[in-house]
N, C-alpha and C positions, 0 to 999 in steps of 0.2 A: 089654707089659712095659716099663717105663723102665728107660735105662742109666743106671746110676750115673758118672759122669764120672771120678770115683776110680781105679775098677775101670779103665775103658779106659784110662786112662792110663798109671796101673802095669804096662797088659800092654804101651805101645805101647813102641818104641826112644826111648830121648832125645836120643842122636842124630839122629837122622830128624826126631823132636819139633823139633828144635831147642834143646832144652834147655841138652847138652854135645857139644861139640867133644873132639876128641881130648886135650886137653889137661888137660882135663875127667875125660877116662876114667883117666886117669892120677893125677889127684887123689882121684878116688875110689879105683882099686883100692889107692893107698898110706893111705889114710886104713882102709878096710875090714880092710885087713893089720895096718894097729897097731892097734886097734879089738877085732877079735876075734884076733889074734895068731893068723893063719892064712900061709897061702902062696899065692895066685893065682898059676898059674902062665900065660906068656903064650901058651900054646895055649886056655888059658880064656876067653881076654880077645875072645871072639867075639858075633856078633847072636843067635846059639842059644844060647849058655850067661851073658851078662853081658847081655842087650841091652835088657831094662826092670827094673825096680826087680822085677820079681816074681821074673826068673830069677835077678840081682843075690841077693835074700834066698834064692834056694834054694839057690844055691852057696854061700853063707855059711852057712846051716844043714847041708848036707851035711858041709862040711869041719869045723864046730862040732863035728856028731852024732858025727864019725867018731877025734875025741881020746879 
């Protein structure tokens, strides 16, 4: 079976990736807040719940789902 690259990616930290820097996390979660007009709060702002694009869009659809 082939990985998709995609896939792994979205699941891996970008952090770690190298991607983003703290500073980084930070533009994202204020871009994500004005975007879907939600509230990250910063006990969210963890490897378990923010730490690749895949957990990133699940906490965004939770806090979507739950208006």
């Amino acid at each position: 079976m082939k990985t998709n690259i995609r896939e792994v990616i979205a699941q891996k930290s970008l952090v770690e990736l190298g991607y983003m820097d703290s500073f980084g996390v930070i533009d994202v979660v204020t871009y994500l807040e004005n975007k879907w007009r939600v509230k990250i709060e910063d006990s969210e702002i963890t490897n378990e719940k923010f730490g690749s694009i895949t957990k990133m869009a699940d906490l965004i659809f939770s806090k979507v789902g739950n208006k």
